[in-house]
Each structure stands twice: as structure tokens, then as C-alpha cells.
LUMFI-996776 format. One line per 2 residues: number of its first residue (from 1); for each residue x, y, z of N, C-alpha, C. Coordinates in steps of 0.2 Angstrom, whole numbers. Layout:
NUM) X:Y:Z:X:Y:Z:X:Y:Z  ...
//
This chain:
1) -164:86:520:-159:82:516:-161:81:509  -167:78:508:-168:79:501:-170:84:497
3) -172:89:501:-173:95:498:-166:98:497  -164:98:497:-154:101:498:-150:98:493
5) -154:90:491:-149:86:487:-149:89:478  -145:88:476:-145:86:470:-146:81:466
7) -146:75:466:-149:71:464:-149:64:467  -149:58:468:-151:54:472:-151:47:468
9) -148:44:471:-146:34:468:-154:31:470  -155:26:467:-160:22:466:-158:14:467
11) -159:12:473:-157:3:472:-164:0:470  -164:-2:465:-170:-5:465:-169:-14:465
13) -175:-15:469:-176:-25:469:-176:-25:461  -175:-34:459:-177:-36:453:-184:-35:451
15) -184:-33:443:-190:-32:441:-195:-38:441  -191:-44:440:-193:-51:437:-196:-53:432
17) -195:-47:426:-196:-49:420:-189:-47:416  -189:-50:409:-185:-52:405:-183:-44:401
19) -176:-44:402:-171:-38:401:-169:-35:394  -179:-33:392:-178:-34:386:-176:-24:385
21) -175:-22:379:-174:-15:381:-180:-9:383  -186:-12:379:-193:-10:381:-194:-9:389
23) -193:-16:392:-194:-17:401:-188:-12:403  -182:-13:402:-178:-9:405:-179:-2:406
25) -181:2:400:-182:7:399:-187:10:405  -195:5:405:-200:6:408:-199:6:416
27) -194:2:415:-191:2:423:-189:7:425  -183:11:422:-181:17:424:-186:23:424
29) -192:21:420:-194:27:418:-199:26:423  -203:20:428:-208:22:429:-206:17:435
31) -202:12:435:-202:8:441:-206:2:441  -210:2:436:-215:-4:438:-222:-3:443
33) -223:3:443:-227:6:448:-226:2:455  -232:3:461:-230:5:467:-228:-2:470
35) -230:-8:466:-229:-16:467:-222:-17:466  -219:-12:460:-211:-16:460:-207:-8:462
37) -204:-6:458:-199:1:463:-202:7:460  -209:10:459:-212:14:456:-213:19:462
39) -212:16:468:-209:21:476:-204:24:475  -199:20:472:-191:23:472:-189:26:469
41) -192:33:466:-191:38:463:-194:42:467  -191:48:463:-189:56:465:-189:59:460
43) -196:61:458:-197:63:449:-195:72:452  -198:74:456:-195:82:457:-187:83:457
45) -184:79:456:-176:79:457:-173:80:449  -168:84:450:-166:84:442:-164:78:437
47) -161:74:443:-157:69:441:-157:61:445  -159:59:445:-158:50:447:-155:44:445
49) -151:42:448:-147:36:444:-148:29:447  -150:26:443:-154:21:443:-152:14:444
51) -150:12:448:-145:5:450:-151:-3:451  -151:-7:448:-154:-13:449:-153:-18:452
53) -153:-23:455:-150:-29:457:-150:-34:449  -154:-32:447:-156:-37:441:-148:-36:435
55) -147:-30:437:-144:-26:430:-146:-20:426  -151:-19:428:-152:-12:424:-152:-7:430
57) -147:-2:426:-144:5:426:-147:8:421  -147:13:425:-148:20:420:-150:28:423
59) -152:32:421:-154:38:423:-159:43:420  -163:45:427:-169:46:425:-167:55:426
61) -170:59:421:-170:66:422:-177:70:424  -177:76:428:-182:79:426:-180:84:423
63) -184:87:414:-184:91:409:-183:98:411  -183:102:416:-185:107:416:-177:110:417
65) -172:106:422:-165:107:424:-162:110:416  -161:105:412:-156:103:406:-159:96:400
67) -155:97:395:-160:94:390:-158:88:389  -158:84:383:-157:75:383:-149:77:383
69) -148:81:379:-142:80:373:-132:81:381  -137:85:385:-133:86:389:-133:80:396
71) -138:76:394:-138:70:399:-134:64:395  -135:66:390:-131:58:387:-124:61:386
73) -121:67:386:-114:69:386:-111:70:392  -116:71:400:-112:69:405:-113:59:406
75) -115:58:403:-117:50:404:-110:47:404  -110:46:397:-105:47:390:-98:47:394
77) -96:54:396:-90:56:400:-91:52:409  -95:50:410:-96:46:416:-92:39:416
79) -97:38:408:-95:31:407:-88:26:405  -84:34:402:-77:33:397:-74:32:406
81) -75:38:410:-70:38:414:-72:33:418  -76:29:421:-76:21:424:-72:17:421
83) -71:17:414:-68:13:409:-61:14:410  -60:19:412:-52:20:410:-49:21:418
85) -51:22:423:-52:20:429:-50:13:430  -53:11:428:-54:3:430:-48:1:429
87) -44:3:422:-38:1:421:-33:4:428  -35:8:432:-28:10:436:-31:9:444
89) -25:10:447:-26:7:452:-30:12:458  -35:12:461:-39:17:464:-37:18:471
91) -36:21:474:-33:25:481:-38:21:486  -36:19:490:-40:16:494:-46:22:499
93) -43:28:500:-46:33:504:-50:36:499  -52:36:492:-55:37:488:-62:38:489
95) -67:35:493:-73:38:494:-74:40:502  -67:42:506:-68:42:512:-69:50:515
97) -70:53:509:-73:63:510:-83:61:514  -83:55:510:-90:55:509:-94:52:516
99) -99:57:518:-103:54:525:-105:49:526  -105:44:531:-107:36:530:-115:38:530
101) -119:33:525:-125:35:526:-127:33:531  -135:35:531:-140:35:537:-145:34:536
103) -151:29:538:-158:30:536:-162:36:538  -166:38:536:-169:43:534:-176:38:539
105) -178:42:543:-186:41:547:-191:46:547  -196:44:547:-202:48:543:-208:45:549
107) -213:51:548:-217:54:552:-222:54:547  -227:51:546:-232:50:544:-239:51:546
109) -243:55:546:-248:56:547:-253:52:544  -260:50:547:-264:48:543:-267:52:536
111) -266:59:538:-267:62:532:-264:60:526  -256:61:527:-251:59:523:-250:51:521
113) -254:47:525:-254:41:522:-260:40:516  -264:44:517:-272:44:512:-268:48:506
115) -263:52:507:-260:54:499:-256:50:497  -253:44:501:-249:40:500:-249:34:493
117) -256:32:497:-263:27:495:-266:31:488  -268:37:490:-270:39:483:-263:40:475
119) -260:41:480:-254:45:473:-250:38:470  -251:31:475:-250:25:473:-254:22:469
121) -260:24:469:-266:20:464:-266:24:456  -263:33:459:-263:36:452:-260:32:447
123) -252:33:451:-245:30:447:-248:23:444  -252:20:448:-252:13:444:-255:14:438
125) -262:18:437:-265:19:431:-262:22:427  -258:24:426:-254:28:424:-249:22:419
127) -246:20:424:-242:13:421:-246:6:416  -250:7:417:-254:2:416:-257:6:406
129) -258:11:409:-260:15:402:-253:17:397  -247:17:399:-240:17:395:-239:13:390
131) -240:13:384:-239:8:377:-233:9:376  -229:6:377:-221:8:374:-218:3:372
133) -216:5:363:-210:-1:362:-203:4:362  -198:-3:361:-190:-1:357:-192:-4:351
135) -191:-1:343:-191:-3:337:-185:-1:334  -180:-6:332:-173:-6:331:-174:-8:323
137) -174:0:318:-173:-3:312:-166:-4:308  -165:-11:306:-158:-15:304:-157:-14:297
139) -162:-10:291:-160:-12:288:-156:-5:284  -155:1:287:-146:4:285:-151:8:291
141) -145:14:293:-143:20:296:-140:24:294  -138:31:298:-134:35:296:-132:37:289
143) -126:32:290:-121:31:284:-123:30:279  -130:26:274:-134:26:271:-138:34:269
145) -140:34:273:-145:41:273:-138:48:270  -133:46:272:-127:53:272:-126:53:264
147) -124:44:264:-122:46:257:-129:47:252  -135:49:254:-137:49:249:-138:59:249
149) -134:61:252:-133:68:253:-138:72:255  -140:69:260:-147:71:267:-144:70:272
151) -149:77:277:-145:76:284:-150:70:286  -147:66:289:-151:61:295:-158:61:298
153) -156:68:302:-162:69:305:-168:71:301  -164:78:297:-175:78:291:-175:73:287
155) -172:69:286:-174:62:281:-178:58:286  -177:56:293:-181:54:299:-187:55:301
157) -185:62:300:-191:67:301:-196:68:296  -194:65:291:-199:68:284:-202:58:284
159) -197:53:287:-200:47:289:-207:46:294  -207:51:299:-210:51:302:-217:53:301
161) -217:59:296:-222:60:295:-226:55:291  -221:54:287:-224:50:283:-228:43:285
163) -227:42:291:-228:37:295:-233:39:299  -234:44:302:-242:47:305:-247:46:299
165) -245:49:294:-249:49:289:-253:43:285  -247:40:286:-249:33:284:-255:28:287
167) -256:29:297:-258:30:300:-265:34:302  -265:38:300:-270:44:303:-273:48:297
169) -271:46:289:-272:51:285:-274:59:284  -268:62:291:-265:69:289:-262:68:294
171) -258:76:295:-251:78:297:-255:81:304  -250:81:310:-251:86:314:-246:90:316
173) -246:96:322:-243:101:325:-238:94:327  -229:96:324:-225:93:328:-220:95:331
175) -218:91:336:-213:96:341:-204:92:342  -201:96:337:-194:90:336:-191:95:340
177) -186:95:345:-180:97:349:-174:100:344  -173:108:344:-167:109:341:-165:113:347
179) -157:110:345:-153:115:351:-148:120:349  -152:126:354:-149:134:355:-144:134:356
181) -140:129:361:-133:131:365:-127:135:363  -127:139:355:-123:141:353:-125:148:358
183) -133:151:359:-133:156:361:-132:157:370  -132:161:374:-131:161:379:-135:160:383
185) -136:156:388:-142:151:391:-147:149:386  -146:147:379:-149:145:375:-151:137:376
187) -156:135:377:-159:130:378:-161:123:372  -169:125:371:-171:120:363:-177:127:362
189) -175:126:355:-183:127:351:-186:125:347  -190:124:344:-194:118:339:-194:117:331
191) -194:112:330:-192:112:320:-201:109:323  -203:113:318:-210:111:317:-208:107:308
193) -210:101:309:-207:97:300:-213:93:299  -219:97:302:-225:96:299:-225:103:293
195) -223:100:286:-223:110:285:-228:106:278  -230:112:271:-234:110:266:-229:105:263
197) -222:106:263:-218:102:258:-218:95:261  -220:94:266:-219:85:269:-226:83:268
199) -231:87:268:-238:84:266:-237:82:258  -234:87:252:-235:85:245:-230:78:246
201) -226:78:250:-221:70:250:-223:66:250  -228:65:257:-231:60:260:-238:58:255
203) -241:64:251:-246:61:248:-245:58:243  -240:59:238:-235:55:233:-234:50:235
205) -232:48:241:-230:44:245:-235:36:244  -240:41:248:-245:37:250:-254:36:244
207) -253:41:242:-260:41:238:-257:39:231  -250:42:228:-248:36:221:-244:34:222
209) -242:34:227:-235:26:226:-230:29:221  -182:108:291:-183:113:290:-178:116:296
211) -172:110:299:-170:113:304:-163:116:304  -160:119:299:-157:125:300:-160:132:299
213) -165:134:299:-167:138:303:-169:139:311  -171:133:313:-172:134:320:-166:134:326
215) -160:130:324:-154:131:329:-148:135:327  -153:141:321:-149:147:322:-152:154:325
217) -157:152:329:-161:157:334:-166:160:327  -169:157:321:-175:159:317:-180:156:318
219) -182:151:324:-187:149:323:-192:154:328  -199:151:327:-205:155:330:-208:155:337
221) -205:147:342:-208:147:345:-206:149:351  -199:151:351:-197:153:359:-198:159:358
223) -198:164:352:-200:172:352:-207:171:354  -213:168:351:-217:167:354:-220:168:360
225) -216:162:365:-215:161:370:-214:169:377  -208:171:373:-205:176:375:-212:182:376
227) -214:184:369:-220:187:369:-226:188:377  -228:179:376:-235:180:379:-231:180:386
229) -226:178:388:-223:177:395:-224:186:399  -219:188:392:-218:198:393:-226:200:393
231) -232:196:389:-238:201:391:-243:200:398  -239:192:400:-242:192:406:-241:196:411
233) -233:197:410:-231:202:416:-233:209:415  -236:211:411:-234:219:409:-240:221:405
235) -245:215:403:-253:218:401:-258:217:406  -264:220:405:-269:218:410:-273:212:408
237) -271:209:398:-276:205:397:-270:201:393  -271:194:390:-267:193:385:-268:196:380
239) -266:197:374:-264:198:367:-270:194:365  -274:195:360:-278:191:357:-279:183:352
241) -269:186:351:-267:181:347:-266:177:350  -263:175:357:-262:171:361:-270:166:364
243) -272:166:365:-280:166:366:-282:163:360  -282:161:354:-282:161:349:-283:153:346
245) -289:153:343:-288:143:343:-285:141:339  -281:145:335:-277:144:329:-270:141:332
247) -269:146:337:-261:145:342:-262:140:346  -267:139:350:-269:134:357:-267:129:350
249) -269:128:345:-270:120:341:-264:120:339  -259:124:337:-251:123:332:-248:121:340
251) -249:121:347:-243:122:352:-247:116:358  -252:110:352:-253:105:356:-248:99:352
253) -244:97:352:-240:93:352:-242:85:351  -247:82:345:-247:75:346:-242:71:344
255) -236:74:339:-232:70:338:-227:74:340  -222:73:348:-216:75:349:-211:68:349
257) -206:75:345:-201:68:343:-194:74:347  -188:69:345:-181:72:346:-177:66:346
259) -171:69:342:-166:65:341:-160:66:348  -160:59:347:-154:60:354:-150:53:354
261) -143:57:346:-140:50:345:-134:52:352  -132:44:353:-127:42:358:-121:41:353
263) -113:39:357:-107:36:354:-109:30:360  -111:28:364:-110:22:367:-117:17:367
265) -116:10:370:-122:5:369:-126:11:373  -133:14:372:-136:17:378:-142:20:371
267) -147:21:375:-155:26:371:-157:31:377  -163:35:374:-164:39:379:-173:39:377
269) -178:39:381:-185:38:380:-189:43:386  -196:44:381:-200:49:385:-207:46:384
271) -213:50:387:-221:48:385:-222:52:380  -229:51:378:-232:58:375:-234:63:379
273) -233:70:376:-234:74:379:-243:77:378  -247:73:376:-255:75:377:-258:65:376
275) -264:66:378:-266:58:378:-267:56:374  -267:61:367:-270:56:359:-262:57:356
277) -258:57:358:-252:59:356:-244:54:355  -240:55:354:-235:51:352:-227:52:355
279) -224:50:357:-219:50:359:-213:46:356  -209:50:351:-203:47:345:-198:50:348
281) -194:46:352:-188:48:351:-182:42:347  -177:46:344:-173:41:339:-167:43:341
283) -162:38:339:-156:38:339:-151:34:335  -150:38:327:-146:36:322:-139:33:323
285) -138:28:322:-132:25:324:-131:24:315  -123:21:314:-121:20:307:-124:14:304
287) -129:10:306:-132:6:302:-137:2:305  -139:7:307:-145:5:312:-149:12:314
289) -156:14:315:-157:18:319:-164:13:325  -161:16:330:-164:16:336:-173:22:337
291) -178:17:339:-183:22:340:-185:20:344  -189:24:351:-193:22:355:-200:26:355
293) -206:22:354:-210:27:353:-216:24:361  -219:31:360:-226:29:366:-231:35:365
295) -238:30:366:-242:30:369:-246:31:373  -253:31:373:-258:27:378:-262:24:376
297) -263:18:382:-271:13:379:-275:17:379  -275:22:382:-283:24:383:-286:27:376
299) -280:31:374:-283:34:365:-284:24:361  -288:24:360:-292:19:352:-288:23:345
301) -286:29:345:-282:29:340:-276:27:339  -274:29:345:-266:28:344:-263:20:346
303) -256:18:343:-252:12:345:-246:14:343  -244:12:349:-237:11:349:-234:6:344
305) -237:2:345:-233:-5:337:-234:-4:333  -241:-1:332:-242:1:323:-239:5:321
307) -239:10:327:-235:16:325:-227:12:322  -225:11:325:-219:6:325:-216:5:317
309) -221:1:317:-222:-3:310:-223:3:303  -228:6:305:-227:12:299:-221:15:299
311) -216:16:303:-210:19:302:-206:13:298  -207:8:298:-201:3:294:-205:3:289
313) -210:3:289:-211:4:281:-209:9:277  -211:16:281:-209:23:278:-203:21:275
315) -199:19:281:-192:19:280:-188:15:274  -192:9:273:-191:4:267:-192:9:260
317) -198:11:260:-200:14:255:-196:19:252  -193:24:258:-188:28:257:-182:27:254
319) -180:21:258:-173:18:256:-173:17:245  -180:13:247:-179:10:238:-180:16:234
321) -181:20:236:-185:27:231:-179:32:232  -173:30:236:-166:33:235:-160:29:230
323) -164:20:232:-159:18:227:-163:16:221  -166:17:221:-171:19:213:-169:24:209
325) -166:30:211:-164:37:207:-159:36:202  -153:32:206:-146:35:202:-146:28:195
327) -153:23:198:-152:19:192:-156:24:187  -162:27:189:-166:31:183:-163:37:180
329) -158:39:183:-153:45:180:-147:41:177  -144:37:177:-139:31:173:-144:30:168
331) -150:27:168:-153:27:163:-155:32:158  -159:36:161:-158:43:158:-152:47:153
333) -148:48:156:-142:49:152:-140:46:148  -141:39:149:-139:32:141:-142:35:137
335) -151:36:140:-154:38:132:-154:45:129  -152:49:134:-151:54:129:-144:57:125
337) -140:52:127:-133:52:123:-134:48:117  -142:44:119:-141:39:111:-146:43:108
339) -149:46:109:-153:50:104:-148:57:103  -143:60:104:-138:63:101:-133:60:95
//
């Protein structure tokens, strides 16, 4: 039955901590390891929705099905129609298709109880190693950033860097989500926006005070991909390129980001995808943007908070050095009109 299902409910007991967005997230995402409902997941399942006693809802994905942009657009149409539902009157036979359930009995071997016992103490170290904030920057969004006639997302994106850097004193290999779906079973390819022109930004930035090409099928990594896949099947050895410590280093990902703005209250968050590594996802709302970032304790380099924090500064910085311009170009013009 569960190998058959499609996705699967989650009732989980109260967490018994305070329903901050941070914990809520953590809950969905992990459970609270094997002491609170960190059993009650079904991470091989495409899709899990998440019910609390406490109040938190939500839904956990696995990556390989479909990507963020399409979980938060079935969410979204989930959530309008309960809403407008509600307003009418619902048919009493209305969930009466459906099998009444049944507990499910289980046959455990002692083998199967030693992987039990193991795979519960992984998950706990695991959770325990999770540095995750929500950092909600208030002071503009979107609307801000539009009119200063920049898309959102690379002005975010060139925030970020700027924010590693600020942090780590250089850039690394990074991995932002752009979506193909114009082409046919087109999935994500990546805006790598670690490029030379964000590095001269950042040092100007910092020392004195690129994504329409990728979501119109020009980027490099999913040809790539295409590549070494076709040389495994049909060469005796890899390509030499592939093997290559130039490529193994651009396709280790420390700083994977992706935007995944909502129309309703709701975020979407992930880990980092290597252990020195950073996990930024945002969500540009009109005067506010949403960020959740993670690491682990176990790197000494990295933090989640500081990381945090370098972004509101980045972001501070940015803002004043947009409203900086039109006064030094009003100014500009006065004085070259008076010297005419």
C-alpha cells in the first residue's frame, strides 16, 4: 500500500515549542527527529502533507518528482479552492468514494529493528547539525527593487553574493534554479551568478565602500549533464573533461539558492546541498522579502545568522547606493546646465 500510494498525510503530535516560522519550517522539514514526529515521514514519497495538532500545516516534497515552483502553484490552487468551498454548501456523500481507513501491521524482525535504532540515531544527528533561520527583510521589496528598473531576482542574487563575500572574502560555484517548462518536459537549469561582473561589484562593494540566458535553454549545465550521461552509456571511459577538477569544483554547489515567490501567507525551504555549504531560498513579496537560509554546525565556517545578517546589510547597502544615484544625476545636470 505504501509502495502504490501517491503521497500520504502526516498527523503529527504537538511540537511543544513556540510557532515561530523557523520551528514550523523545521517541523515540516524534519519532524523534530525520532523524540517528536521525525518517524512520521515518508521522505521517499513525492509528496507529504503535513497536519499538526499544534497548527502547523504544510508540505513536504521529494525533489526528483517536480520542482518548488509547481508545489507552491498546486498548493496555491489547493488553498483558493478550500476558500471558496467553504463559502458553499458541501454534499454530505462528498468523501463517501473513499476507503475507510485501516491500521497498517507490521512485522518486524530483529534485523529490521537494528536498522530502526540505527536510522533513528542518524536522523537525530542530523537534526541536531541543521542551523536554520527565517530572516524577513522589512525594509522594501519587490516594488522597490522594480522601480529602480532591475529584475528582483538578479538584484537578490547579486545581494547574495555580495553577502558570501562579505562573509568569506570570495565568491563561489552557485547554484540558482531557472525554469525550462516553456520547453517540453523541461524541468530547472542553473544561473550560475557567481560570474567576473558580480565579483568587480562586490569588491567596490566591499574593499571601497545573468538569467535570461538560462530559462531560454542557453545555459551550460543541463547540456553538460546531457553529455556525460550519453558518454556513460555509449563510451568505455568518461570524457576526460568530465573527470576534471576544474568541473568536479564549478558542480559542487556551496551556495544553492532559488527563488520561490508565493501569492499567499506561505515560504518554501531546503538544507544545504554539501556540508560547507549554504542553503538560500527567498521569496520577494512587495515590501518585504522572505529568506530562509541553512547550514550546518558542524562546518566552523559557516552560520546561518551571520549569514543572515550579511544579507541585510548587503541589502541596506544596495538600497542606499540606488537612492543615492538619481540624487547624484539631479545634481549633475544642475551643474552642467550652469556651466552652459
Amino acid at each position: 500500500m505504501i509502495e502504490r500510494c501517491i503521497c500520504l498525510v502526516c498527523l503529527d503530535t504537538p511540537a511543544g515549542e513556540e510557532l515561530t516560522d523557523a520551528n514550523m519550517a523545521m517541523q515540516l522539514l524534519h519532524g523534530g527527529g525520532y523524540g517528536k514526529n521525525g518517524a512520521n515521514r515518508w521522505y521517499d514519497k513525492p509528496m507529504q502533507f503535513v497536519v499538526g495538532r499544534d497548527g502547523v500545516c504544510g508540505t513536504v516534497c521529494e525533489h526528483s518528482p517536480f520542482d518548488g515552483i509547481v508545489l507552491v502553484q498546486c498548493t496555491e490552487h489547493l488553498l483558493k479552492h478550500m476558500k471558496e468551498s467553504s463559502k458553499k454548501l458541501v454534499r454530505a456523500d462528498s468523501v463517501s468514494e473513499l476507503p475507510a481507513p485501516r491500521r497498517l501491521r507490521w512485522k518486524c524482525s530483529p534485523e529490521i529493528q537494528g536498522h530502526l535504532a540505527s536510522s533513528a540515531e542518524k536522523l537525530q544527528r542530523i537534526v541536531k547539525n541543521l542551523d536554520f533561520v527565517v530572516y524577513k527583510f522589512e525594509n522594501y521589496g519587490k516594488e522597490f527593487i522594480k522601480k529602480q528598473k532591475t529584475s528582483p531576482d538578479a538584484y537578490i542574487q547579486v545581494a547574495l553574493q555580495l553577502a558570501f563575500y562579505r562573509r568569506h572574502r570570495r565568491l563561489v560555484p552557485t547554484y540558482e534554479s531557472a525554469s525550462i517548462r516553456r520547453f517540453e518536459e523541461g524541468r530547472v537549469d542553473n544561473i550560475r551568478s557567481a560570474t567576473p561582473e558580480a565579483m568587480a561589484f562586490v569588491k567596490v562593494m566591499i574593499d571601497e565602500k545573468s538569467s535570461v540566458t538560462a530559462i531560454t535553454g542557453m545555459a551550460i549545465d543541463n547540456h553538460l549533464l546531457g553529455l556525460r550521461e550519453a558518454a556513460r552509456e555509449f563510451c568505455k571511459e568518461l570524457p576526460e573533461m568530465f573527470t576534471d577538477e576544474m568541473y568536479l569544483t564549478s558542480n559542487r554547489f556551496i551556495l544553492s539558492t532559488s527563488q520561490v515567490p508565493t501569492t499567499m501567507d506561505m515560504f518554501c525551504c531546503y538544507g544545504p546541498v554539501v556540508p560547507d555549504g549554504y542553503g538560500a531560498c527567498y521569496n520577494p513579496q512587495p515590501e518585504h522579502i522572505l529568506f530562509c537560509i541553512s547550514s550546518f554546525h558542524d562546518c566552523k565556517e559557516t552560520s546561518s545568522g551571520r549569514f543572515a545578517k550579511a544579507v541585510e546589510e548587503s541589502l541596506v547597502e544596495m538600497g542606499d547606493l540606488c537612492q543615492m544615484r538619481p540624487a547624484v544625476t539631479n545634481q549633475s545636470v544642475k551643474q552642467e546646465r550652469g556651466a552652459k
